[in-house]
N, CA, C and O of each residue as an XYZ file, in Angstrom:
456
protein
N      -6.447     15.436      8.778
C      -5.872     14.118      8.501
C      -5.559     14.004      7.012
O      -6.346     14.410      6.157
N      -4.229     13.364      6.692
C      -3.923     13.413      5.317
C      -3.216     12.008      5.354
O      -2.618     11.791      6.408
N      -3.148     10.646      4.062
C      -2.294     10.056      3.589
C      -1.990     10.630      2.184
O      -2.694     11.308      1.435
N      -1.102     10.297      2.091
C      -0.478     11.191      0.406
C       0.310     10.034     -0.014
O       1.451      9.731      0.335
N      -0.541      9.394     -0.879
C       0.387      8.130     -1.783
C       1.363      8.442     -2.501
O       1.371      9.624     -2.156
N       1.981      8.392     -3.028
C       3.568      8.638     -4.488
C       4.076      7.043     -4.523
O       3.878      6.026     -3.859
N       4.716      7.368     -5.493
C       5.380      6.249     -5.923
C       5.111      5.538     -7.291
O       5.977      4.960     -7.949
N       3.777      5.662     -7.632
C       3.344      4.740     -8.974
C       3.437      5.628    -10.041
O       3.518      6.849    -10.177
N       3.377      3.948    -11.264
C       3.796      4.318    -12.693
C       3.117      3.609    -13.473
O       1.945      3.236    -13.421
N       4.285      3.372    -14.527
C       4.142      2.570    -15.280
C       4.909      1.816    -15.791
O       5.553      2.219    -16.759
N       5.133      0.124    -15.177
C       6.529     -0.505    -15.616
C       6.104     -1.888    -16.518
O       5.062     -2.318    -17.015
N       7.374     -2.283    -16.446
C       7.309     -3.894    -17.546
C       7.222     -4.998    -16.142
O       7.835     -5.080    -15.078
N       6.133     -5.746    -16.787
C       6.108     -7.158    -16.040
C       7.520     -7.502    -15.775
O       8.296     -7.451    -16.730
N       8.087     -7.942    -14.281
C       8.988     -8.092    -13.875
C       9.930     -7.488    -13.203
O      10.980     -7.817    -12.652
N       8.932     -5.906    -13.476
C      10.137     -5.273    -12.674
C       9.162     -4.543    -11.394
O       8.081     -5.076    -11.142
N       9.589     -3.332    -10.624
C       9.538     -3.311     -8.994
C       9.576     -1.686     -8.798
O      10.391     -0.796     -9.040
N       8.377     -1.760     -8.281
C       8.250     -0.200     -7.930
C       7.975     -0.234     -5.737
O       7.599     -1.192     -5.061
N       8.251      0.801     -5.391
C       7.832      1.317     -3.950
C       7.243      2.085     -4.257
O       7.593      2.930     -5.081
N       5.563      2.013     -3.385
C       4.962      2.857     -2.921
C       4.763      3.459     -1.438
O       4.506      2.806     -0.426
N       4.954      4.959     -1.548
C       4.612      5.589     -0.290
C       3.690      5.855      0.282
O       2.713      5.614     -0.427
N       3.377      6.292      1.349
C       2.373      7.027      2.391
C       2.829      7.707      3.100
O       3.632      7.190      3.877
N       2.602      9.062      3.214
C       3.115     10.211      4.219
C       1.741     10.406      4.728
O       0.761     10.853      4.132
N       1.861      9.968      5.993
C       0.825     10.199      7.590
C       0.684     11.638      8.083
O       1.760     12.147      8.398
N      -0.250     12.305      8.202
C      -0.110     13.327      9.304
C      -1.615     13.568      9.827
O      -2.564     13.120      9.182
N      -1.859     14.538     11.427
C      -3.124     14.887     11.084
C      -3.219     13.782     12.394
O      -3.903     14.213     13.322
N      -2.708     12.600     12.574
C      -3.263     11.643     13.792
C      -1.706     11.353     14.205
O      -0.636     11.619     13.658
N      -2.080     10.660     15.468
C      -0.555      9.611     16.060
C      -0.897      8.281     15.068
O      -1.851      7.503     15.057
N       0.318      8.383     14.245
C       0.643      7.176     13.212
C       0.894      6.273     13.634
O       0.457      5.289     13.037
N       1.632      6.053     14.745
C       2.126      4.666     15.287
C       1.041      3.788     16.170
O       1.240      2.629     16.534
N      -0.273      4.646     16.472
C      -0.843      3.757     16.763
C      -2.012      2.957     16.334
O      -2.753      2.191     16.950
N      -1.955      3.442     14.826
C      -2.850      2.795     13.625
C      -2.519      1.719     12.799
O      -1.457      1.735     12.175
N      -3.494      0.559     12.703
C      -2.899     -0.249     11.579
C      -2.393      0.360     10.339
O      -2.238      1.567     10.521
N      -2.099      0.018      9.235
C      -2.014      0.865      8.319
C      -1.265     -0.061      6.720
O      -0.146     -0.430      6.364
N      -2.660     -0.100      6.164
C      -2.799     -1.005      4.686
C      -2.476     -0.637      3.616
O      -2.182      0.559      3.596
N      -2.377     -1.269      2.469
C      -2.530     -0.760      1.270
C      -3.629     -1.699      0.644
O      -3.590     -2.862      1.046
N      -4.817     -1.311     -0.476
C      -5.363     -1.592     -1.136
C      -5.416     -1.194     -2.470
O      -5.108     -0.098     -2.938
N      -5.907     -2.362     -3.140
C      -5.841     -1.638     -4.589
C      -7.315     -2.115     -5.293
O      -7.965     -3.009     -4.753
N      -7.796     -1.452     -6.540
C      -8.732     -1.257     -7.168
C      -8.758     -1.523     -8.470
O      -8.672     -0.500     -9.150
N      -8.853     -2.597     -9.126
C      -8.443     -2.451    -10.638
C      -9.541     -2.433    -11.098
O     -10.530     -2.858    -10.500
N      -9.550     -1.856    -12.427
C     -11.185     -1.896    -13.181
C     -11.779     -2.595    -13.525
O     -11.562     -3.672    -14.081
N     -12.954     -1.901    -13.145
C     -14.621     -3.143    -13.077
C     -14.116     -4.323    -11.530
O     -14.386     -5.505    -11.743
N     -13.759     -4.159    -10.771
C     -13.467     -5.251     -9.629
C     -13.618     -4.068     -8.267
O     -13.585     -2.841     -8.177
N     -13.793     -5.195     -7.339
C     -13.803     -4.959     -5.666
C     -12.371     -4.470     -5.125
O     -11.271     -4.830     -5.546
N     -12.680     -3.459     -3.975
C     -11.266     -3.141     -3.494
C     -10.656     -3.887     -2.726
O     -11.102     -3.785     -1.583
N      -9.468     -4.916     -2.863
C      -8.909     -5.848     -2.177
C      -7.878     -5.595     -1.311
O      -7.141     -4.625     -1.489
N      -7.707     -6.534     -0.177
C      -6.830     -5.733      0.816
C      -5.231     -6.669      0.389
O      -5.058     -7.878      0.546
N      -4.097     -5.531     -0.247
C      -3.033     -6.210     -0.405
C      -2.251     -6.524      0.642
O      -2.153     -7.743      0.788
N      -1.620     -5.838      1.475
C      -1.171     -5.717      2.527
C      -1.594     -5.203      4.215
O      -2.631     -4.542      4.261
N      -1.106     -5.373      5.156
C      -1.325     -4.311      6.416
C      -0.417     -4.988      7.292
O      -0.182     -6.195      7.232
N       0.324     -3.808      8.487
C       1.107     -4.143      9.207
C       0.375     -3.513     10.664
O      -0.261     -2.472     10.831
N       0.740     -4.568     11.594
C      -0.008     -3.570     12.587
C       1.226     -2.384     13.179
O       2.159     -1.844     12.585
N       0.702     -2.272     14.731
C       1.171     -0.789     15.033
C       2.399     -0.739     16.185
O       3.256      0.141     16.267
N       2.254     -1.910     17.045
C       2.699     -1.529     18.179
C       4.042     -2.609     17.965
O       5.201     -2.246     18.165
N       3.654     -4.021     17.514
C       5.081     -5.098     17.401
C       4.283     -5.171     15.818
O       3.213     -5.633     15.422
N       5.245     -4.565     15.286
C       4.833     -4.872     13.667
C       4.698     -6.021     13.207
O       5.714     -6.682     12.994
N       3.054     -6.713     12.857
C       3.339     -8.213     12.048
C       2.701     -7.475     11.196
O       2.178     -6.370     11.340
N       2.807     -8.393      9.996
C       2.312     -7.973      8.273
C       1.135     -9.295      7.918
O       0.897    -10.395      8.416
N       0.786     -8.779      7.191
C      -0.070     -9.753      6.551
C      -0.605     -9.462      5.114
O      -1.032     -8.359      4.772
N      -0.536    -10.630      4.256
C      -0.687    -10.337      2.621
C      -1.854    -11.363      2.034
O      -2.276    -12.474      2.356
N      -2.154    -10.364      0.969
C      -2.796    -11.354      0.175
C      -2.319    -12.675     -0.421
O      -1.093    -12.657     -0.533
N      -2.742    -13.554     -0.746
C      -1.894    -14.534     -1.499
C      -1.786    -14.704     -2.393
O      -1.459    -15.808     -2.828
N      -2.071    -13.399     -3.299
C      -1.656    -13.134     -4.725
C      -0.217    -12.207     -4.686
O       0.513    -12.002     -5.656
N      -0.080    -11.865     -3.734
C       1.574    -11.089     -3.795
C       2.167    -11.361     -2.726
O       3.001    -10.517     -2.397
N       2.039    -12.307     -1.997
C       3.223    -13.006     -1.132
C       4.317    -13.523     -1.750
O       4.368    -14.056     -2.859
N       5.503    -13.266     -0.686
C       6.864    -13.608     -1.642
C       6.809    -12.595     -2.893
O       7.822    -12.702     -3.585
N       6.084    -11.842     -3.263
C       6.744    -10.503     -4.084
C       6.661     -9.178     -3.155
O       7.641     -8.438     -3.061
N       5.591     -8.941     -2.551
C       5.247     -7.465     -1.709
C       5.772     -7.733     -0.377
O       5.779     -8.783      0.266
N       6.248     -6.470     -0.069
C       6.555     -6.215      1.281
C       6.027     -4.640      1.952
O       6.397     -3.528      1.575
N       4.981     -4.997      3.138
C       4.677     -3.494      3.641
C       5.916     -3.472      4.798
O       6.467     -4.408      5.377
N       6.161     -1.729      4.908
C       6.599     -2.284      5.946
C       6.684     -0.338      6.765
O       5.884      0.521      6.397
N       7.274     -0.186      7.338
C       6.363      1.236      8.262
C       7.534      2.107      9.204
O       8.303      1.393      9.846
N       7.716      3.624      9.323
C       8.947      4.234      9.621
C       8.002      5.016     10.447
O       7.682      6.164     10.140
N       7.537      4.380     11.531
C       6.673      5.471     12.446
C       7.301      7.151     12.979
O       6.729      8.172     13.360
N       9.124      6.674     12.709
C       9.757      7.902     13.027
C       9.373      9.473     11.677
O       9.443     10.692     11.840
N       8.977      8.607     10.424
C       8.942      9.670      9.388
C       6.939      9.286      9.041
O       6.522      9.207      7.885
N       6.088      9.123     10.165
C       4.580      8.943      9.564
C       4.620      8.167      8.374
O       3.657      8.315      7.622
N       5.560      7.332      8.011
C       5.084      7.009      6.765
C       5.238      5.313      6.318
O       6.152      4.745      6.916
N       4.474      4.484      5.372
C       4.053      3.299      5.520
C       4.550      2.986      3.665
O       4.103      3.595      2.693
N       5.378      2.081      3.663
C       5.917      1.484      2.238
C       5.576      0.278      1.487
O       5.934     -0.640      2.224
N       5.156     -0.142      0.587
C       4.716     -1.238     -0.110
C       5.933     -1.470     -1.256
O       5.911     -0.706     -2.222
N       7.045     -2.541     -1.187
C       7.930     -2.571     -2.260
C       6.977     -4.001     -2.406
O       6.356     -4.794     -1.697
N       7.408     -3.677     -4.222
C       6.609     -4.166     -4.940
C       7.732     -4.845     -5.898
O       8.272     -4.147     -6.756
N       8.105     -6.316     -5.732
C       8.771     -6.834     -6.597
C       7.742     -7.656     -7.629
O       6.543     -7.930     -7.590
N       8.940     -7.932     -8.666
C       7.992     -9.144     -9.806
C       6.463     -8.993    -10.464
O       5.649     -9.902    -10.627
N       6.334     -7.790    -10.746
C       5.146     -7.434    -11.297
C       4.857     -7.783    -12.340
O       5.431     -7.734    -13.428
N       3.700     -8.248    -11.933
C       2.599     -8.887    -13.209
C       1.685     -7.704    -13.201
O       1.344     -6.811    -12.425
N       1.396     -8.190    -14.668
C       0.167     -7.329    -15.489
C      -1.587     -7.518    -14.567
O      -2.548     -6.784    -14.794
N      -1.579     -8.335    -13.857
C      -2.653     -8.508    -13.292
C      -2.630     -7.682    -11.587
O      -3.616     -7.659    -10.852
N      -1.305     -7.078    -11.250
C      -1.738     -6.236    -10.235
C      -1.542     -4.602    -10.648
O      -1.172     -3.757     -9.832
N      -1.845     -4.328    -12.011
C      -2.298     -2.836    -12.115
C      -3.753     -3.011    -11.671
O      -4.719     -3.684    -12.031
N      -3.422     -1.925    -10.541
C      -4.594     -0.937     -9.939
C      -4.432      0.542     -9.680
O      -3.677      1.470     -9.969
N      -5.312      0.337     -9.125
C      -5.397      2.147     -7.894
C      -5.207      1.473     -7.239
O      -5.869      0.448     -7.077
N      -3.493      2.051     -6.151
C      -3.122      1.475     -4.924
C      -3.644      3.030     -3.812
O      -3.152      4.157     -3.861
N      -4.866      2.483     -2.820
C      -4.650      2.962     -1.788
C      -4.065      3.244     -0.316
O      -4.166      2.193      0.317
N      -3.789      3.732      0.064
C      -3.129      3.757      1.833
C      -4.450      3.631      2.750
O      -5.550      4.044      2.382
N      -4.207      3.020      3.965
C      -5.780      3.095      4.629
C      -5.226      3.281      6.075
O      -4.301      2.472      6.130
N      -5.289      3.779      7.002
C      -5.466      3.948      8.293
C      -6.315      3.524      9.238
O      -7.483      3.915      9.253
N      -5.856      2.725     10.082
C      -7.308      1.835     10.747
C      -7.181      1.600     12.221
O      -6.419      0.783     12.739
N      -8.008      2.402     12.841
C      -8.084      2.144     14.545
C      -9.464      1.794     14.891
O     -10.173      0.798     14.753
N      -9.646      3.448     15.594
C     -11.532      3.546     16.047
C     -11.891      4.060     14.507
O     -12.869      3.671     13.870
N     -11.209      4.716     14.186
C     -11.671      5.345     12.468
C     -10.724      4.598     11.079
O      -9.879      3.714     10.932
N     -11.267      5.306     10.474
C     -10.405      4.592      8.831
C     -10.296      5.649      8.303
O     -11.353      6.112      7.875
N      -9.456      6.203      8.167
C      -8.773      7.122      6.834
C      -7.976      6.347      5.694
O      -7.283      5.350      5.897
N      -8.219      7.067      4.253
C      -8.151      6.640      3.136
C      -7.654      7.806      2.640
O      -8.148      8.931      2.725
N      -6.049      7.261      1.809
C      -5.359      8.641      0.610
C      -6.123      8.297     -0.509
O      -6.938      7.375     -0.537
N      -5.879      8.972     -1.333
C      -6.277      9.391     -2.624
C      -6.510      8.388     -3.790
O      -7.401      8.224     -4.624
N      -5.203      7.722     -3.460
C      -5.156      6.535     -4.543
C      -3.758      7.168     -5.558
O      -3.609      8.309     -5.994
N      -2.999      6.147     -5.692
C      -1.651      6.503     -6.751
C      -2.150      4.881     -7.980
O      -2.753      3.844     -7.707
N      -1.653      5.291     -9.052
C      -2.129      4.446    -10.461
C      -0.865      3.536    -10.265
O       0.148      3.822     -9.627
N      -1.127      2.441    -10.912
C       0.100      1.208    -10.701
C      -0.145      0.726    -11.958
O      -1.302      0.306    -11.941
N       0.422      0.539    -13.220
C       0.167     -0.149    -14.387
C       1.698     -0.485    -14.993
O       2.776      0.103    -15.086
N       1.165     -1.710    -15.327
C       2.139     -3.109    -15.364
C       1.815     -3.366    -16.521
O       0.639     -3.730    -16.550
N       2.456     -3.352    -17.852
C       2.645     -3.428    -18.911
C       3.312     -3.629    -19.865
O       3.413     -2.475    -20.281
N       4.035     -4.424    -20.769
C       4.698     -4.561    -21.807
C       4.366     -3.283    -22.748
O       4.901     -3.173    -23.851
């Protein structure tokens, strides 16, 4: 089982990155499948998740109306576009996989900075 995050950087407040997840290793389409992030010294919070079968989403309400997950079961893989970034959502963005088990990628860096 593998998620493989990409996508993160390092941008200016205001502007908009996508992050990826490439699935393999299980049947993808029939896992929820989140993103979380980790910023330092804090708890890992759940930003996003879409479910599996009739895709609904659900967000935190610190990036509603900016984030969108959203999921290409044809390519295993699960997207977080990330508009209007503030300096307060650099983290470690993780991917999470969630049925009977939970798989977790690696973590990709997200920093939002002037």
């Amino acid at each position: 089982v593998q998620l493989v995050e990409s996508g993160g950087g390092l941008v200016q407040p205001g502007e908009s990155l996508r992050l990826s997840c490439a699935a393999s290793g299980f049947t993808f389409s029939s896992y929820v499948m989140s993103w979380y992030r980790q910023a330092p010294g804090k708890e890992r919070e759940l930003v996003a998740s879409i479910s599996s079968v009739v895709p609904s989403t659900n967000y935190a309400d610190s990036v509603k109306g900016r984030f969108t997950i959203s999921r290409d079961n044809a390519k295993n893989t699960v997207y977080l576009q990330m508009n209007s970034l503030k300096p307060e959502d650099t983290a470690v963005y993780y991917c999470n996989a969630r049925r009977w088990v939970v798989f977790w990628g690696q973590g990709t860096q997200v920093t939002v900075s002037s």
